[in-house]
C-alpha positions as CSV (number, residue, x, y, z in Angstrom):
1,X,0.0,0.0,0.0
2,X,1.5,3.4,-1.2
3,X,-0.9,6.1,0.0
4,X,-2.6,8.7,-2.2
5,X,0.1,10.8,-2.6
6,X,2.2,8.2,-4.6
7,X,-0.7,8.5,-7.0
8,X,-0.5,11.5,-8.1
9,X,2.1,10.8,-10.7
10,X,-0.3,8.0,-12.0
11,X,-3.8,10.5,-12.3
12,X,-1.5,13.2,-14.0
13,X,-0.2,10.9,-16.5
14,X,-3.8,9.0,-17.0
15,X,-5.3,12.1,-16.9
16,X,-2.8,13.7,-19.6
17,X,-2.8,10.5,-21.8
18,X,-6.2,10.7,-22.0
19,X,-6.8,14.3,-22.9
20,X,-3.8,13.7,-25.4
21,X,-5.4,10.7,-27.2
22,X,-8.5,13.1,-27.6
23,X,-6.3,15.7,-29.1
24,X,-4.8,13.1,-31.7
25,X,-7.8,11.3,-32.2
26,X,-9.7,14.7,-32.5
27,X,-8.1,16.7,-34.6
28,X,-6.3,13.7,-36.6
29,X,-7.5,10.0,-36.7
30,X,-10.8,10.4,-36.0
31,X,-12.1,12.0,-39.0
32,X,-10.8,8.5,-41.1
33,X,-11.9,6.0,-38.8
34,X,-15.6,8.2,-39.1
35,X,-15.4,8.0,-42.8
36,X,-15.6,3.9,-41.8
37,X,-18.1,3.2,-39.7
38,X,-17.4,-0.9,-40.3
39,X,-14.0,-0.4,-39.2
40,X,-15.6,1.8,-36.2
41,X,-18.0,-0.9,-35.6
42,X,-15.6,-3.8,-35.3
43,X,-13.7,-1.3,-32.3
44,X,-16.9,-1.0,-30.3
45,X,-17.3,-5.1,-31.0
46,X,-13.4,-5.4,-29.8
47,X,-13.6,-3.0,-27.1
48,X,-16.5,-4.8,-25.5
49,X,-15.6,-8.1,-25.6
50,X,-12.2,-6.9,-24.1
51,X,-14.5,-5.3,-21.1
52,X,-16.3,-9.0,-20.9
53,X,-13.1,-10.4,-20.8
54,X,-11.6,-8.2,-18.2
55,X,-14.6,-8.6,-15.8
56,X,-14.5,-12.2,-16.3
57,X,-11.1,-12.1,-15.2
58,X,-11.6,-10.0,-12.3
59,X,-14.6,-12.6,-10.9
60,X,-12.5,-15.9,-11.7
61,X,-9.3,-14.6,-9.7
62,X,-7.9,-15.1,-6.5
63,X,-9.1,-13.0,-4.1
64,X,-6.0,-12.9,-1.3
65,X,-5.1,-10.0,0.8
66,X,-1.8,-9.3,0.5
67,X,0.2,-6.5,2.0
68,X,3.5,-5.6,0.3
69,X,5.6,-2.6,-0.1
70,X,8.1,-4.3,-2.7
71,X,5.6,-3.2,-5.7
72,X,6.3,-0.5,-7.2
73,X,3.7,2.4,-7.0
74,X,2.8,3.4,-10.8
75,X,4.3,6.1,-12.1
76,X,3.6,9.3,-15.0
77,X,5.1,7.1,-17.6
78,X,2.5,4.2,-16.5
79,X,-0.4,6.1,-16.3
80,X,0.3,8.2,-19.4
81,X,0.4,4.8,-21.5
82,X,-2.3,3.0,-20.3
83,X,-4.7,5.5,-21.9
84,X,-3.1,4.7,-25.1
85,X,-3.4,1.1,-24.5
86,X,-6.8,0.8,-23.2
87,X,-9.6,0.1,-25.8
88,X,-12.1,1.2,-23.3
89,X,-10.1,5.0,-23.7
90,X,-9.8,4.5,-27.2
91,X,-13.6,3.8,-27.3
92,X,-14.7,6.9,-25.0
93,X,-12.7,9.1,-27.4
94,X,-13.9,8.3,-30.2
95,X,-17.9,8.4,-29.4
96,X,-17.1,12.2,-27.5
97,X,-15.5,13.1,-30.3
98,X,-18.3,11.9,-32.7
99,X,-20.8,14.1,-30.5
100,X,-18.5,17.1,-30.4
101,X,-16.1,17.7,-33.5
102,X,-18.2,19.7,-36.2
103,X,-17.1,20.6,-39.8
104,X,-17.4,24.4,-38.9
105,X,-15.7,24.9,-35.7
106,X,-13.3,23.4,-33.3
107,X,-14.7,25.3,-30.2
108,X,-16.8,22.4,-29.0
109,X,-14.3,19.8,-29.3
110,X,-11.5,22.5,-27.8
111,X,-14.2,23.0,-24.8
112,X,-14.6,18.8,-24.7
113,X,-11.1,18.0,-24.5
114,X,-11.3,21.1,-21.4
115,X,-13.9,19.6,-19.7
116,X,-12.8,15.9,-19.9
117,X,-9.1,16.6,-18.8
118,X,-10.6,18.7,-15.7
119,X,-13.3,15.6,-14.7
120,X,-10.9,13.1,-15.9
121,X,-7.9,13.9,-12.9
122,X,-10.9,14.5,-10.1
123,X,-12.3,11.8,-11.0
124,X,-9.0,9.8,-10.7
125,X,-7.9,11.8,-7.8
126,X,-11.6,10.2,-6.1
127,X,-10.8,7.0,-7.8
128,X,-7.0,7.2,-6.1
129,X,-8.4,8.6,-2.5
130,X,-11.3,5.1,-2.6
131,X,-8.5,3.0,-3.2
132,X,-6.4,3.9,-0.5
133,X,-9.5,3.8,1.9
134,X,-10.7,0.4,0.4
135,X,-7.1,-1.0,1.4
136,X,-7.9,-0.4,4.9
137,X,-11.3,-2.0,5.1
138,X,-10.8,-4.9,3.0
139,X,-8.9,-7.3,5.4
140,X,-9.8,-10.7,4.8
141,X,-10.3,-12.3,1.2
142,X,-13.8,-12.9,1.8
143,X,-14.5,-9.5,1.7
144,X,-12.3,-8.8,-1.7
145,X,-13.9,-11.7,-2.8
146,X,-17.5,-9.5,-2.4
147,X,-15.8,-6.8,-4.1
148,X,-14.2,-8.5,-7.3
149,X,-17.4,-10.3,-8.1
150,X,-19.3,-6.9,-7.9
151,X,-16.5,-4.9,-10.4
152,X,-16.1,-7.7,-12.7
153,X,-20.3,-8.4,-12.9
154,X,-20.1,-4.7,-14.0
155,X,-17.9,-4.8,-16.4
156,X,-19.4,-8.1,-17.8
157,X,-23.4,-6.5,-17.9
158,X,-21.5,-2.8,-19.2
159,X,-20.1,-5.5,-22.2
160,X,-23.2,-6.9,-22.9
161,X,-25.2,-3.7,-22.7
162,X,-22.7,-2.1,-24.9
163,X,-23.1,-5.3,-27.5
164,X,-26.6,-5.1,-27.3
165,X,-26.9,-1.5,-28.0
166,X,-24.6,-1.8,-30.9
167,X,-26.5,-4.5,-32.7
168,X,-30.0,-3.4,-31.5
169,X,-30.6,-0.1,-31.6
């Protein structure tokens, strides 16, 4: 356990990565992979399946409570790639972007960008504060047990509701 302030480093560099990967998918990428919705499609199909996959992971592991302060606390670097890495980022980008770039102006998508970077680190920073207060409470593996199930069912009913609205809507 590292404490909140050894996150920091991780939210700034999520919370840049992200607002970065908006930028290049923004005012770059994004304006190709519109032009193909198939080849959008099959992302959303990826990038949900990767989410069931994930939450299925989560419920089928081990759920031991381990205290050890020979890990590493993730840094800038780590947080800063992951948002590159992460279909679920990729995926979030590109649907804000679809709602907010526009042929006659970049305001709106200049003001997005804004807007997500800002909620993007408090939400992190409320994301990195929960953490370090779920590490005190969850003592036994029971209890993480509780916990895992409850993520990775999210994940795996935020898959299928994603799959669904995708081929039925």
């Amino acid at each position: 356990m590292h404490g909140f302030k050894k996150t920091l480093p991780f939210i700034s560099g999520a919370s840049i990565g992200f607002s970065l990967l908006l930028i290049f998918l923004g005012f770059g990428i994004s304006k190709t992979i519109m032009n193909y919705p198939t080849f959008f499609m099959i992302i959303e199909i990826l990038g949900s399946l990767f989410i069931f996959y994930i939450g299925q992971k989560i419920i089928c592991s081990k759920a031991e409570v381990e205290i050890s302060n020979n890990i590493a606390a993730a840094n800038f670097m780590d947080g800063f790639l992951l948002q590159w890495l992460n279909p679920k980022a990729w995926i979030a980008c590109l649907s804000g972007i679809s709602l907010f770039s526009s042929q006659v102006s970049y305001h709106p998508l200049i003001l997005f960008i804004l807007i997500y970077f800002i909620t993007c680190y408090i939400c992190l920073m409320l994301w990195g504060i929960s953490g370090h207060k779920l590490a005190k409470i969850l003592t036994n593996s029971r209890q993480l047990k509780i916990l895992n199930n409850l993520m990775g069912g999210s994940l795996i009913i935020l898959s299928i509701y994603m799959l669904i609205k995708l081929f039925w809507s």
